[in-house]
C-alpha positions in Angstrom: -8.8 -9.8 -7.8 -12.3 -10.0 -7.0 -14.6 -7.2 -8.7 -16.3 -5.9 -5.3 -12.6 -4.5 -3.9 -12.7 -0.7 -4.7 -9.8 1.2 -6.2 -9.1 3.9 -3.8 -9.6 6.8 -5.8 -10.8 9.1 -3.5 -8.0 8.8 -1.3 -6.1 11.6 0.5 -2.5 11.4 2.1 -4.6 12.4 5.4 -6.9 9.3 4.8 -3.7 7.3 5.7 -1.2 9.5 7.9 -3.7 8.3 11.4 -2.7 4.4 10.5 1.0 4.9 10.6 2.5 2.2 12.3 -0.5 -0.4 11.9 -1.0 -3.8 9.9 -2.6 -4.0 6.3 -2.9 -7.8 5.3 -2.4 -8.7 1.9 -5.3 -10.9 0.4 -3.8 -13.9 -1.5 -6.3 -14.6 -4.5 -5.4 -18.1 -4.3 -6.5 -18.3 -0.5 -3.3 -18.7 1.0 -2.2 -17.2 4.6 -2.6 -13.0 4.6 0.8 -11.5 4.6 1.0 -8.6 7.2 2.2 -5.3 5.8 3.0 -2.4 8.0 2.4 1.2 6.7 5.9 2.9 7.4 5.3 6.0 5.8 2.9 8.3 3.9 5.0 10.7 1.9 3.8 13.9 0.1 4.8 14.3 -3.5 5.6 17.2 -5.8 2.2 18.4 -7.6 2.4 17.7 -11.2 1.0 19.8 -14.0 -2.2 18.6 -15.6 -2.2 15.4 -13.2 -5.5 13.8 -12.7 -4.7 14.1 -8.6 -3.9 17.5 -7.0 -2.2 15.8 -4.2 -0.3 13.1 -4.8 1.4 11.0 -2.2 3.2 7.1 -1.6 2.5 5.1 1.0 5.4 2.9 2.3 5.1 -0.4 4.0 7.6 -3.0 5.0 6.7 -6.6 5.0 8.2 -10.0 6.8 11.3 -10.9 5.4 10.3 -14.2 4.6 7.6 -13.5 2.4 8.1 -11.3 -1.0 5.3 -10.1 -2.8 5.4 -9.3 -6.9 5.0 -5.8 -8.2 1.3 -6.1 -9.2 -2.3 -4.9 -7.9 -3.0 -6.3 -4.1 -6.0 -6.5 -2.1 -5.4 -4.9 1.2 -7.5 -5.5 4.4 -7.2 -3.0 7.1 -9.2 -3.2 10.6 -10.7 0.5 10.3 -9.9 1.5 6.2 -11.5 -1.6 5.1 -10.7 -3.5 1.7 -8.5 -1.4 -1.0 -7.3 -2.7 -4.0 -3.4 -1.1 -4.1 -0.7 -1.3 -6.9 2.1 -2.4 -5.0 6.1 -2.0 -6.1 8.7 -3.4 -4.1 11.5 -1.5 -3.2 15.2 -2.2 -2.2 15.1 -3.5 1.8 17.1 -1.1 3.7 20.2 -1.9 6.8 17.3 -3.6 8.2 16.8 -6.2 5.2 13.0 -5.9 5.5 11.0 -5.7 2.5 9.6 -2.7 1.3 6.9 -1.9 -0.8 5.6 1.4 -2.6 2.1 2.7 -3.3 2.1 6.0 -6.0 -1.2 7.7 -5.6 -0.5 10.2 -9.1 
């Protein structure tokens, strides 16, 4: 990951909730093809005691089937947000069988 990419610290569930339904591209480091993610969902989580963010939320994204991406930190590109660097998990595909992924903002 290259050093310029911020880590979105600053964040807010309302940052992302307007992008719903559009295209992040995952940066390959080793220069390969960007893989398209879609952000599916932003989801509000329960406020934790003593937690370094007093609004934590996911942000869900499915991805082309054909493609899997490893649980690990991912440069994201997005057309009005910019470059993020985002920890992404993947998640079990649901009926569909598209790939999902999970951001925890905590």
């Amino acid at each position: 990951m290259p050093d310029d990419v911020p880590v979105p610290h600053d964040l807010h569930a309302a940052t992302f909730v307007p992008y719903e339904g559009t295209t992040f591209a995952v940066v390959h480091p080793d220069g390969g093809d960007p893989v398209p993610l879609t952000l599916a969902a932003v989801v509000a989580a329960a406020e934790q005691a003593n937690a370094p963010r007093v609004d934590p939320f996911s942000l869900w994204f499915t991805g082309p089937p054909e493609v899997g991406l490893a649980q690990g930190l991912w440069t994201l590109d997005h057309d009005v947000l910019g470059r993020l660097a985002v920890f992404l998990v993947p998640r079990k595909p649901e009926a569909d069988g598209l790939p999902r992924y999970e951001a925890v903002f905590n």
